[in-house]
Rosetta silent file (secondary structure, phi, psi, omega in degrees, C-alpha in Angstrom):
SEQUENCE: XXXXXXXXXXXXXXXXXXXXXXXXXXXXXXXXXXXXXXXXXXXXXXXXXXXXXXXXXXXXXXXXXXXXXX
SCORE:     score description
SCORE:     0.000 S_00000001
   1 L     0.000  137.129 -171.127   -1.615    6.667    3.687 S_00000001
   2 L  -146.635  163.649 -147.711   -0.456    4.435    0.654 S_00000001
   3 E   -81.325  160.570  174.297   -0.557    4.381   -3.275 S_00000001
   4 L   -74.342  -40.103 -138.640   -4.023    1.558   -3.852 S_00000001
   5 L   -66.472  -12.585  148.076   -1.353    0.019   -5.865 S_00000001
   6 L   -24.837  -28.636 -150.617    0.263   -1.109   -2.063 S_00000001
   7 L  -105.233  141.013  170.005   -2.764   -3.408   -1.496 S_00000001
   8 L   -88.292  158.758  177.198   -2.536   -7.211   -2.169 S_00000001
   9 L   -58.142  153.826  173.810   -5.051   -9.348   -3.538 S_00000001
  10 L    56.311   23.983  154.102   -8.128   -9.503   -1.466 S_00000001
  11 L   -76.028  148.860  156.652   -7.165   -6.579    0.698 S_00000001
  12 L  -153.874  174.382 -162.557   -9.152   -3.697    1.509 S_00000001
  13 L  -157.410  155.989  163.360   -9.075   -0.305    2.460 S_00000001
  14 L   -33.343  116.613 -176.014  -10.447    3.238    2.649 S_00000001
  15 L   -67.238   89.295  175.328  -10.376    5.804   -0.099 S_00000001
  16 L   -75.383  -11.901 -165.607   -8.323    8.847    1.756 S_00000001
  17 E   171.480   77.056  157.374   -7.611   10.888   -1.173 S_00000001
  18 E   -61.918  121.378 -161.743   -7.635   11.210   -5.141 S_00000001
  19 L  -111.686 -174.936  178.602   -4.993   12.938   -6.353 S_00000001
  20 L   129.047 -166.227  171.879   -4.459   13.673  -10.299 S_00000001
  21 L   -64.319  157.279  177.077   -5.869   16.123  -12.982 S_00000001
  22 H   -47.343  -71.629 -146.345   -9.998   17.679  -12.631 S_00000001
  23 H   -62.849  -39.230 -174.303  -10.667   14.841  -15.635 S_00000001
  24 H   -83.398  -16.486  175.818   -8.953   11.794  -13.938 S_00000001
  25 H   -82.461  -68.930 -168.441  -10.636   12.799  -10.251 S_00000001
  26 H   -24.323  -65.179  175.997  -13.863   13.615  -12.198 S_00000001
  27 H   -45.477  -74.205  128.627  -13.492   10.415  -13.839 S_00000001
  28 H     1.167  -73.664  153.248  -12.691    8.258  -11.211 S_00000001
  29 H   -40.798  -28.383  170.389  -15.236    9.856   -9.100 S_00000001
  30 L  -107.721    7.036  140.773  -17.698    8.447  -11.404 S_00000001
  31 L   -74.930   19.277  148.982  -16.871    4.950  -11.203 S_00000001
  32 L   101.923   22.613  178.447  -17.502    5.357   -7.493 S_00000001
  33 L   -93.718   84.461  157.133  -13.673    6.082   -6.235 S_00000001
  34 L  -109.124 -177.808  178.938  -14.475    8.601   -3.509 S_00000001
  35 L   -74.374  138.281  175.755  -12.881    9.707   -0.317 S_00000001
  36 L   113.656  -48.807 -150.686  -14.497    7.055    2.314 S_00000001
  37 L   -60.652  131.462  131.771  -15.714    4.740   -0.174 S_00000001
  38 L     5.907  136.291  129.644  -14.628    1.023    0.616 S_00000001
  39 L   -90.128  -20.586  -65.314  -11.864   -0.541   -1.956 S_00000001
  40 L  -120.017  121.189 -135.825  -11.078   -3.745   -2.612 S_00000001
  41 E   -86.231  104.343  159.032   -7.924   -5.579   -4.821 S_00000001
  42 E   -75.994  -56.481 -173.516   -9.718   -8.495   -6.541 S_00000001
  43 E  -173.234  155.964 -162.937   -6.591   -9.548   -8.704 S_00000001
  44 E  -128.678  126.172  178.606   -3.536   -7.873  -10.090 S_00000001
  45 L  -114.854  149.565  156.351   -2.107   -8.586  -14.055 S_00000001
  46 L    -9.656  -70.227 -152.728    1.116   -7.008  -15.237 S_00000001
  47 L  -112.933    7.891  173.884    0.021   -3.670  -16.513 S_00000001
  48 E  -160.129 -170.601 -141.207   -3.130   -3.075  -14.445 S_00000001
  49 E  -148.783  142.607 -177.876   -4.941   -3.807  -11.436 S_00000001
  50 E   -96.518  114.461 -164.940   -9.010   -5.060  -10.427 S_00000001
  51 E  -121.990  133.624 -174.228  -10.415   -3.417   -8.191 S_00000001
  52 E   -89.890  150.422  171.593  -14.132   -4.020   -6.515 S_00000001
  53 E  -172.712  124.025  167.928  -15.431   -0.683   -5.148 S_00000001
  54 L    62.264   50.153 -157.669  -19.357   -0.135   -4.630 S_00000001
  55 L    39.439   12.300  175.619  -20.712   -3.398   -5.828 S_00000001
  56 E  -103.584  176.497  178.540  -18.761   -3.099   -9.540 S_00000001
  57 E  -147.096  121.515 -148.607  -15.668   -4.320  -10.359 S_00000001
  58 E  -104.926  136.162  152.780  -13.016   -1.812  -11.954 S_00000001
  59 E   -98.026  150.120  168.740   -9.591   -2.720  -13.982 S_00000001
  60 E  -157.869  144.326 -175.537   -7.421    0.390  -13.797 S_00000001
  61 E   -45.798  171.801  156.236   -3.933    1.058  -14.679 S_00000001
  62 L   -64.691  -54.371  169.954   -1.131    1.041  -12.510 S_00000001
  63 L   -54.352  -40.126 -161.367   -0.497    4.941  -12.956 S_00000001
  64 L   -96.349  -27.937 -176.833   -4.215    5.708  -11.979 S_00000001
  65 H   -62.756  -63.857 -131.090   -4.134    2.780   -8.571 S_00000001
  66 H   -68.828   16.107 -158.060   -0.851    4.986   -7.820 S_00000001
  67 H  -122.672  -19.719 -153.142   -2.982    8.559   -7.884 S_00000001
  68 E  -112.702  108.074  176.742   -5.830    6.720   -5.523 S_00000001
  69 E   -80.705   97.780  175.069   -4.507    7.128   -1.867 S_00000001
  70 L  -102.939    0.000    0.000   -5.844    4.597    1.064 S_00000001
């Protein structure tokens, strides 16, 4: 098991675990970041990181990739 923020572009991998606060799993959970779900690293910028998951495509910080375990 590794931080999402581990994953290179156009990798993917398994959701194993969301860790954080109720409101950042809560959150998270409703842009479709569950345990199981699919991931995938579309492209990485400085301060955050694109992620496809469940036919959308997410930007999310670096601190929130590092809370999302695959």
């Amino acid at each position: 098991m590794m931080p999402l923020t581990m994953l290179g572009s156009g990798e993917t991998a398994s959701i194993k675990r969301v860790g954080g606060q109720n409101e950042v799993k809560k959150f998270l959970e409703s842009l479709g970041f569950v345990t199981g779900e699919e991931v995938k690293v579309v492209s990485e910028n400085g301060g955050s990181i694109i992620v496809q998951v469940k036919e959308s495509r997410v930007a999310v910080s670096r601190g929130i990739a590092n809370k999302i375990m695959v």
